[in-house]
Each structure stands twice: as structure tokens, then as C-alpha cells.
C-alpha positions, 0 to 999 in steps of 0.5 A: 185406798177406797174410804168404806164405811167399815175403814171410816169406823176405824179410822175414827175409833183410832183418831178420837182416844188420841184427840181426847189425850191432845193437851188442851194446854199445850202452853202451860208447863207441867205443875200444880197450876195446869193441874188445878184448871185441868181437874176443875173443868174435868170435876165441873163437867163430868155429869157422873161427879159429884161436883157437876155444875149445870152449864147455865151455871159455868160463869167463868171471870177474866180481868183483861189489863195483867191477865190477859195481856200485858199492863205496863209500863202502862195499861194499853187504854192508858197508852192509847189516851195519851198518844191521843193527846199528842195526836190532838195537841195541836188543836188544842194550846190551852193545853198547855195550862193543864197539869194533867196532860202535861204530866201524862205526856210527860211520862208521870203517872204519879199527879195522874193516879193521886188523890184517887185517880182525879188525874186519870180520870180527866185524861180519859174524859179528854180524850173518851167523852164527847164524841160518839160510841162509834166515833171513840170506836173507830179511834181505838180501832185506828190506834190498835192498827198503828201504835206498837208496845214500846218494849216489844215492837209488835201491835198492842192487840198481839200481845195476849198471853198464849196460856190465857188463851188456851184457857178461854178456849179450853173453858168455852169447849167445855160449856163455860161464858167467858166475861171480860170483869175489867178496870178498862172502859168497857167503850175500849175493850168491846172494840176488840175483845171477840176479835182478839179473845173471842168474847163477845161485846155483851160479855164484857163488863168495864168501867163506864158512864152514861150515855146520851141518845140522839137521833142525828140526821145520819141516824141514832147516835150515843154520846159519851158523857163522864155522868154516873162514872161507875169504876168496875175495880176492887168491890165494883167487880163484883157488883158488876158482875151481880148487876150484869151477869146475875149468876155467881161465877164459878172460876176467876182469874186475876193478877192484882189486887184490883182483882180481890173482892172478884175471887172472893166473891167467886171462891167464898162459900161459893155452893158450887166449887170454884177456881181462884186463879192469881197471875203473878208477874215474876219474868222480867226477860219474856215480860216485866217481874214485878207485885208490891213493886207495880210501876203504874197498876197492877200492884199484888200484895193482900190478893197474894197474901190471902192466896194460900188461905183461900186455895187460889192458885199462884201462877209463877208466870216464869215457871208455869208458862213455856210460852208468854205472847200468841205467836 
């Protein structure tokens, strides 16, 4: 059959009405969480709504570690430093004096997250400070490349949750910046957060400290230092998020309450209207169940009490979510 103009014309006055039904979250489970993302981006883009939000003005905020992919048993940078200590105990005996690392190879988070995370932050400046930007780069992209999750057996960077990603996704097709607003060393993140999230390195707002420049015979170069550690956690996302984004987001989505002050900042009196999105880990089979009870990080207890009075959604990850991983 010949494509005339006329049969184009109808063929895509039959195709466009059923991509505008396609479901742009094909993973979430009918209910008042996949409703409630669906209605905000419907009310927020529509400019005939009342609730239209300029483009320039559709912030959305993701915290990475328990909302985008799995934390435990341990956050993956966490993971990713202490198989870098093993890899570089060798060459290192005096290690063997220091409190720290054997803990951390030891498995106890517990001398590592005391006394403010003292422990954790030693370990990071062990293994992440010292070295080039690209040098630690080209490490987190060897370790993503070989090292696999414990429980699951798969690489760390195949571990995000398909529902989030619809969400990126579905949040970008209609005007959305998406920003990664994470605990996590921004360094760490921006080795694979547009590769595996789709959200470039200059939209990702994570822990970080000062950098020293060089120029070295081969060309500039960025040396990481421990100075002016600023933790983008609790109150400091944010103040991240004013000091690099400058707009106020209008969505956020986080699953601890490391990720708090972000909602409130995003849904309190807000002159927009916003979405306050909380994951709560409650499937132990398909992932880990856990909240007040979190092994290492990602404990929700006043976030998840506050829910209710500042209209964030609960996802009940097992109820909400047919499916967990990206296949």
C-alpha cells in the first residue's frame, strides 16, 4: 500500500489519541501514589490550569541513595570505599593501627557513623582525597565496571528503581530539571548520574570540599582536599539547593529523614503547588523492608510522621510498585 498523504494524515489522527493514553508509568501500581505524580504534572503543565507553573520554574529534587537505588547494607559509595581499602591494604601496613578502617572492613558501621560520622568521614578522605578529580573518576568507573551488590549479584549502577526512572523521565517530557540533592560525594555521583539517570553532572548537588588547582605538565588538574567539607544532608539540602539551583523546587522525592528539611523547603508555603514524594522501604523479598529500624542510613521516622500533615505521599514500595530493578 502506497503512504499518501491523506492515509499519513490518518494514520496519525488514529496513532496520537492512543500515545496520549500510553501510561507514562507503566510500573507503578494503580493508587493514590501514581495518581497523585500523574494529577501534579497534568495541573502544573496545562497552561489553560490555574495551577500552571512556568517551565523555568518546574525544579523537581531527587535524593539518589534509597530513592533512586538501593542503600543497603550500605550506601554504594560507602561500598565502593571500603572495597577500596582492601584493594589498597597492601600498600598500606599502618593500616593496621587505624580504628577506622578495620572497622570498616570489618563490617561495623556503628565506630564509622559515632560522634557524627567522624569514622566515615576518615574513610572517605582515605580513600577520595588526595588525588586528581579524574584520577577518583576513573576509580568509581573501575569499581562500577566489576564490583556486584551483595544480595543481588548484578553491578551496582543496574540497581535503580524502574518506578524512579519512569518518573525522571515522565517529569523531563513534560519541562521538568531534574537535580540529584544528595548525602553522596557529588565526585561519585557525577561519574554516572547522566549515564544511568539521565541527569547531567552540573545538575547534581552532593556532599563535597575544596578543590585545589594545578597545572601539571600533562595539563590542568583538580585535587581533591577534605577543607571546607560541606554535607549536602538534613538542613544542608536546602541550602544546597538555594546556594546552587536558586529557584525553589516544586516536586521532591525522598525516603529518609536525611531528606526533610528538602520537603519542607519544597511543600511549605510554597507560592507554587508542590509534591512531596517519601519512599518507604516496606518489601523485604523484591528489596529490604526497614524505617525507624535502618541498618546503616536511611532511617524514617519524623519525615514519616510528618507525612500526613504536610500532604506528602507514602509510597508503600511493595503495594505501589509492580516492579522494583530496571531490567
Amino acid at each position: 500500500m502506497k503512504l499518501t498523504p491523506h492515509i499519513l494524515t490518518l494514520l496519525l489522527a488514529w496513532a496520537l489519541p492512543c500515545l496520549a493514553l500510553a501510561d507514562p508509568l507503566p510500573s507503578w501500581n494503580s493508587g493514590a501514589a501514581k495518581q497523585a505524580i500523574l494529577h501534579f504534572v497534568q495541573k502544573t503543565t496545562d497552561p489553560d490550569s490555574k495551577d500552571f507553573v512556568p517551565p523555568q520554574e518546574r525544579i523537581a529534587v531527587f535524593d539518589n541513595d534509597g530513592t533512586l537505588w538501593p542503600e543497603n547494607p550500605l550506601p554504594f559509595q560507602i561500598a565502593f570505599s571500603i572495597d577500596e581499602l582492601r584493594r589498597q591494604l597492601p600498600e598500606h601496613p599502618e593500616w593496621k593501627d587505624d580504628k577506622f578502617i578495620q572497622s570498616a572492613l570489618a563490617g561495623d558501621m556503628a565506630p564509622l557513623l559515632a560522634d557524627h560520622y567522624k569514622g566515615l568521614f576518615h574513610l572517605v578522605a582515605v580513600t577520595g582525597s588526595g588525588m586528581t578529580t579524574a584520577a577518583f573518576a576513573a576509580r568509581v568507573k573501575d569499581w562500577l565496571a566489576t564490583a556486584q551488590h551483595p544480595k543481588f549479584a548484578m553491578p551496582y549502577d543496574q540497581l535503580t528503581y524502574q518506578p524512579m526512572q519512569e518518573v525522571l523521565a515522565y517529569l523531563r517530557s513534560n519541562g521538568f530539571k531534574t537535580f540529584l540533592v544528595s548525602g553522596g560525594g557529588s565526585d561519585f555521583m557525577r561519574v554516572f548520574s547522566e549515564r544511568v539517570y539521565g541527569i547531567v553532572p552540573e545538575q547534581v548537588l552532593g556532599s563535597h570540599a575544596a578543590v585545589v588547582y594545578e597545572l601539571k605538565t600533562n595539563g590542568p588538574a583538580l585535587l581533591k582536599t577534605m577543607n571546607n567539607l560541606c554535607m549536602v544532608d538534613g538542613p544542608g539540602k536546602p541550602e544546597a539547593i538555594h546556594q546552587f539551583i536558586g529557584r525553589r523546587p516544586i516536586a521532591c522525592f525522598g525516603n529518609s529523614d536525611g531528606d526533610k528539611a528538602m520537603l519542607e523547603y519544597t511543600t511549605i508555603s510554597n507560592p507554587h503547588p508542590s509534591l512531596g514524594i517519601i519512599v518507604h522501604h516496606t518489601d523485604s523479598e523484591r528489596e529490604y523492608a526497614y524505617d525507624a529500624d535502618a541498618k546503616s542510613s536511611g532511617k524514617l521516622v519524623a519525615a514519616l510522621a510528618e507525612a500526613l500533615k504536610r500532604n506528602w505521599i507514602v509510597v508503600d514500595m511493595k503495594t505501589d510498585w509492580s516492579t522494583i530493578f530496571t531490567k
